[in-house]
N, C-alpha and C positions, 0 to 999 in steps of 0.2 A: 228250153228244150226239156220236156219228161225222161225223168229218168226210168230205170226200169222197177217201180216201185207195183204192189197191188193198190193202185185207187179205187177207191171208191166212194159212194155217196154219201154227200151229208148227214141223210136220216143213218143210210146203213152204221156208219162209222159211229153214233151217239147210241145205238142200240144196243149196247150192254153195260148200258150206265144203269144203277140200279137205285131204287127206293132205298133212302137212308144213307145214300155217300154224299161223299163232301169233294164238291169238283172244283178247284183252280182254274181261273177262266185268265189268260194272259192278257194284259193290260194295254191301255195307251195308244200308238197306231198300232200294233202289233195285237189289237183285240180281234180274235177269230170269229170274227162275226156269223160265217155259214153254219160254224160248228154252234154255237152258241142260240142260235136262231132254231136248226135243228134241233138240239134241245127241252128248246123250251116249245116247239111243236109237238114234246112228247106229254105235255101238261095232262093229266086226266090221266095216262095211265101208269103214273108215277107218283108217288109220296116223301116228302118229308126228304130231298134233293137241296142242302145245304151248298150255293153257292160263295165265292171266297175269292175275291180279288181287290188289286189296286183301281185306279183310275179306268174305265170303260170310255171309250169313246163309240161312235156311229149311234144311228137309230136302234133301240132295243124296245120292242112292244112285250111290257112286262104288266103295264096294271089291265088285266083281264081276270076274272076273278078263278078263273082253271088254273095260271100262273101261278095267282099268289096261294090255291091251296095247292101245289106242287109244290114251289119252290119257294126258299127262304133267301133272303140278301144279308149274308154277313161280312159285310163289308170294309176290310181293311184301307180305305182311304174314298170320298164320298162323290163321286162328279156328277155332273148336270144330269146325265141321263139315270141318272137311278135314283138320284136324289131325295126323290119320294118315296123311292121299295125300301130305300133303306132308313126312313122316318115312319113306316108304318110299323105294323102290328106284323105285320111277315117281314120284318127286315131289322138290321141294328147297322150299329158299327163298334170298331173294335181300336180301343185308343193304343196306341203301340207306338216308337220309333220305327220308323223307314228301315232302319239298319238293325231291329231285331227280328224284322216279320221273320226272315230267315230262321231265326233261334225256335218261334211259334212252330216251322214244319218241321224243321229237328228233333226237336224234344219229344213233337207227336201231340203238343197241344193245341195244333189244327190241323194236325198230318192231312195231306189230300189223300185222298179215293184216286182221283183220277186226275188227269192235266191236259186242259184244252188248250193248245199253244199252235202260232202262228208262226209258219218257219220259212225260209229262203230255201230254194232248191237243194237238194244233195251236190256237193261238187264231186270232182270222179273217185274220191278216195268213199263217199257215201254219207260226208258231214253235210249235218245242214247247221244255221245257223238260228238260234231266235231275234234274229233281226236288230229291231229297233230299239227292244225292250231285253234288256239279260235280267237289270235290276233283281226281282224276287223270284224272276220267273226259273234263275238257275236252280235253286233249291226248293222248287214245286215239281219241277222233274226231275230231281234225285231221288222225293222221299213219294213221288204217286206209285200206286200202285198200278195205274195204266195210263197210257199217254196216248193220246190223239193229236194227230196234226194235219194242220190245215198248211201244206204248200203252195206257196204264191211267189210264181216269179218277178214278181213287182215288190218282193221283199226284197232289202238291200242284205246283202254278205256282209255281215260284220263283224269286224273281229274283235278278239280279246278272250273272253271265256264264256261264250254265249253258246257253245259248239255242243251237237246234241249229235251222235249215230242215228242213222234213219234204221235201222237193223233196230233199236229201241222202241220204232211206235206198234202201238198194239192197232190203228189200224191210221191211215193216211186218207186225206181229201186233197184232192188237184183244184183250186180257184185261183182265175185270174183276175185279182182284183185292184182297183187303186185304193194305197192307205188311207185313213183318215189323215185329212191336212186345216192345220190349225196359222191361222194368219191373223196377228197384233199388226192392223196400220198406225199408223200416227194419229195419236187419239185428242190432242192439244195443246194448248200452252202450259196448263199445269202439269202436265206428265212429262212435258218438253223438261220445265221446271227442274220438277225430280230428279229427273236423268243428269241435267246439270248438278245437282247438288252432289247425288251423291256419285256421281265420275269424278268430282272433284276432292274425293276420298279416297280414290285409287291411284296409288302410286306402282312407279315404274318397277318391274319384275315382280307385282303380285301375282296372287295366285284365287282366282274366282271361284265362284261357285254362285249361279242366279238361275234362276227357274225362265218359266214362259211367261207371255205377258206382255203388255204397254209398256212399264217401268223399264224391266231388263231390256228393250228395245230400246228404250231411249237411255238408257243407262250407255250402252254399246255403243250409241252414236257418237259418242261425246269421248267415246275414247281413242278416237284415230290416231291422235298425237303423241297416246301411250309410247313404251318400251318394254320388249320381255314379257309381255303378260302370259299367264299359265292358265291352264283349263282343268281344275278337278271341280266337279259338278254332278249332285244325280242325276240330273238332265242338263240339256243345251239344244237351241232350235236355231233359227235361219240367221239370227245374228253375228254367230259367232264363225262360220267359212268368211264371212266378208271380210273378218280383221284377220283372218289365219291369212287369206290372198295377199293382203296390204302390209303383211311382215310386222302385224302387231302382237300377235300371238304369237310367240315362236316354244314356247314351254322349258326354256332354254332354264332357267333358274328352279325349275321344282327339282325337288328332291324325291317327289315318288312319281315312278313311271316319266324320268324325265326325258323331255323331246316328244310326247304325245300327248294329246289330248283322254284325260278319263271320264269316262262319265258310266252311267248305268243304265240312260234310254235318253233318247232324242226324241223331242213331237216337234214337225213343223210343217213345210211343205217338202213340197217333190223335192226342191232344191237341197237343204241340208240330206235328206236324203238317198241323195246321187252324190250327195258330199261324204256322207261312213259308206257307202259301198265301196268292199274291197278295201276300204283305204289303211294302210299301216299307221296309219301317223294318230288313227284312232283307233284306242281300246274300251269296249261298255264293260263292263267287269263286274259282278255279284256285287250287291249293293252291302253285303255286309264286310265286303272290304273298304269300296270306297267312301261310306259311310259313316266308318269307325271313326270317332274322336280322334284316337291313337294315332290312326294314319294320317287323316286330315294337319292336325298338328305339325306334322313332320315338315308340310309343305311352307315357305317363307308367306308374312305379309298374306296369308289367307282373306282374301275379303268375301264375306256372305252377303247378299244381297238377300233377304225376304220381305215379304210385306204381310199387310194384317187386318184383321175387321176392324178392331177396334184396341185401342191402347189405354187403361186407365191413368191418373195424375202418378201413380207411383213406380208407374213401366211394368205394368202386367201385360202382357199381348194376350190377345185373343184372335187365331191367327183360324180356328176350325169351326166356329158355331156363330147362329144367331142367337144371341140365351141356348133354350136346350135344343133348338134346331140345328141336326145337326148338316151343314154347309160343308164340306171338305174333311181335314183329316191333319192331323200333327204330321204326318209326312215326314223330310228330313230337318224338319226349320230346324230344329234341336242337337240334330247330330253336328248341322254345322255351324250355328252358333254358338255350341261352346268347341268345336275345334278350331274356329275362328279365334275364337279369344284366348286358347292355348296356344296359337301359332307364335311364333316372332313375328313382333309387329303386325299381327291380323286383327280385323274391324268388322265385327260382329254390325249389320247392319239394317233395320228393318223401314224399309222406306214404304211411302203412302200416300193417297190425297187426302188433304186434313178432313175434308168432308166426303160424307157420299154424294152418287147423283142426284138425291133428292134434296140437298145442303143439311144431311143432318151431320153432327160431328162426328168425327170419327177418335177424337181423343174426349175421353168421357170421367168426369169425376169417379165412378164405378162402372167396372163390367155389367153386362144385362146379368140378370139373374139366372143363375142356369149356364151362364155361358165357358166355355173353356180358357184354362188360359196352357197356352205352348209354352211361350218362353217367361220366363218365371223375372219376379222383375230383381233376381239374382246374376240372371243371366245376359239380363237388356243392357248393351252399351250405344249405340251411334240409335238416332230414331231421325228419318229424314220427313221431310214434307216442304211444298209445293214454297214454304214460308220459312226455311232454315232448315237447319240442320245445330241436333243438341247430341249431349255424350252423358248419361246417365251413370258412368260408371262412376264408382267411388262416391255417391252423391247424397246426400240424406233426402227424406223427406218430401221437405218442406221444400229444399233447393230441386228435386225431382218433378214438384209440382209448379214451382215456378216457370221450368225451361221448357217443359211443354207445353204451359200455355201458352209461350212465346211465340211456339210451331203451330198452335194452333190456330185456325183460320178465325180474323178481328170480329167476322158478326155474334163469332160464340165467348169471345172473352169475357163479358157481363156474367156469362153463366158458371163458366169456370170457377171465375174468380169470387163468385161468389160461395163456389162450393168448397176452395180454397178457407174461404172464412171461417166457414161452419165448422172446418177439420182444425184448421191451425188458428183459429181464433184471430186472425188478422190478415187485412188484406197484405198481397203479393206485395215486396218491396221494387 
């Protein structure tokens, strides 16, 4: 049901967005597509429109050549659909922690202009909520200077701290639309693999944290016969209602926000979904809380599940580029891998297929040139793949190089091992 707000249209509502701001566009399903599409329908009579967000999902028609002299892509985390605005000559990205973008609109060293944000109806007191995503998007509508919202009542009520006054927007659009939905099937025996390996590193009344994906899917499967398991998470998708129903999850042993589930955005299908609407048992919460080392920490047996492009012989990850293409974004792999290893008993862990789908390796004597690396191999402890599971922590060198060739898949051993020689002057024992 509409409430009693002034709606109005797409274009109307982008039309005093000005040459030279910097607009926040809200993330993940929660990307306001009408408004954003509006937008970038104003190309040609606007300049130099610094956009600035996480993860985009749906159809965005951006490479037109009107676009790209409108609009620049500065991109704090890098998905499929921009991929390219943000590798060209109108576009960058911006290497950062997940859990400091917040700090970037604070301080004013990417203060937003404006905030395109995708909200849930007004309930009768006037809140609405940013749905799916609260993550960065709390602190892009603290520090804009104008807010726009795109109302959908196919946006779930969610609670925690995602809660915004409608009395706030400087102008409203009514769409009824479905979110973007994001579906991981069962992708085969080596993913099967993984999910074995490393569910066999979770023990009873930890405390998770895994992303979207094949892996965390199959990670999930293999934990029915858990106990106690807890949810702190920047994200969490369709996997995780199924073990909350089955009294695997019960968040009974965390220590922050115990008895709920935290997280900072959800993507999946309808179903997770229809699973945070309304629900108290879930809180999404500014990602610069549940982000925080500090916090994380707090929580027992923290286990991080990440994965990676590519890993070299001495546990560098390179979790955001291809060399200097840049593929994705440091995101939070970092926040929670070293609050994982500051936990009691938590297992900082980065699982993978030891190959791509082309069989090239995926554990590489060196990084590509150019390429990033997230977690520092200061940082690397458990590394999983389809072929074992090693623990780098405490380990020198040579014994670092040894254990991942172990993991590595047998047609590339020859190569490894060879590149093992040339470093350490002797093959592997």
């Amino acid at each position: 049901m509409r409430n009693q707000l002034n709606y109005v249209t797409a274009d109307e509502a982008v039309r005093d967005i000005n040459s030279g701001e910097r607009v926040f566009v809200h993330g993940s399903a929660a990307t306001p597509l009408a408004l954003l599409h509006a937008l970038l329908r104003r190309a040609g009579s606007v300049k130099d429109i610094e956009l600035t967000a996480i993860s985009l999902y749906g159809r965005i028609e951006w490479n037109r050549p009107e676009v790209l002299d409108s609009f620049y892509m500065n991109s704090l985390f890098v998905s499929e659909n921009i991929r390219g605005w943000a590798n060209s000559q109108r576009g960058s990205y911006v290497p950062v922690f997940l859990s400091e973008i917040p700090q970037l609109f604070d301080s004013g060293i990417l203060k937003p202009d404006v905030a395109l944000i995708h909200v849930s109806p007004p309930d009768y007191h006037g809140y609405c909520t940013l749905g799916t995503s609260a993550d960065i998007a709390i602190s892009a509508v603290r520090n804009a200077k104008k807010i726009i919202a795109q109302v959908n009542p196919q946006m779930p009520r969610v609670l925690g701290e995602g809660f915004i006054h409608s009395s706030k927007f400087d102008a409203v659009v009514w769409e009824d639309a479905a979110l973007p939905e994001v579906e991981y099937p069962d992708t085969g025996a080596i993913t099967d693999k993984i999910g074995q390996q490393v569910a066999s590193l979770v023990e009873d009344g930890a405390t998770l944290q895994m992303g979207i994906g094949a892996i965390p899917n199959a990670v999930l499967k293999y934990l029915e016969h858990h106990k106690d398991l807890g949810i702190h998470t920047e994200m969490f998708s369709d996997g995780v209602p199924a073990l909350v129903h089955k009294g695997v999850i019960t968040n009974t042993r965390k220590k922050v926000e115990p008895g709920k589930i935290v997280s900072t955005f959800v993507l999946g299908t309808r179903k997770v979904y229809d699973f945070i609407d309304n629900n108290p048992y879930v809180n999404c919460m500014d990602v610069a809380f549940v982000n925080d080392t500090g916090v994380i920490r707090q929580n027992p047996k923290v286990t991080a599940i990440n994965s990676a492009i590519e890993i070299d012989l001495t546990g560098q990850v390179c979790a955001d580029s291809i060399g200097t293409y840049q593929y994705s974004g440091i995101g939070g792999q970092m926040d929670f891998m070293r609050g994982a290893a500051l936990s009691e008993g938590g297992k900082p862990i980065i699982a993978m297929p030891s190959v791509t789908s082309r069989g090239i390796s995926r554990i590489v004597p060196e990084l590509k040139p150019g390429a990033g690396v997230v977690t520092t191999r200061g940082h690397i402890h458990y590394v999983a793949t389809e072929h074992g599971v090693v623990n780098l922590y405490g380990k020198n060198m040579e014994q670092r190089a040894r254990m991942m060739i172990s993991i590595a898949d047998p047609s590339h051993h020859e190569m490894l091992e060879r590149a093992y020689h040339e470093r350490f002057g002797r093959l592997p024992r």
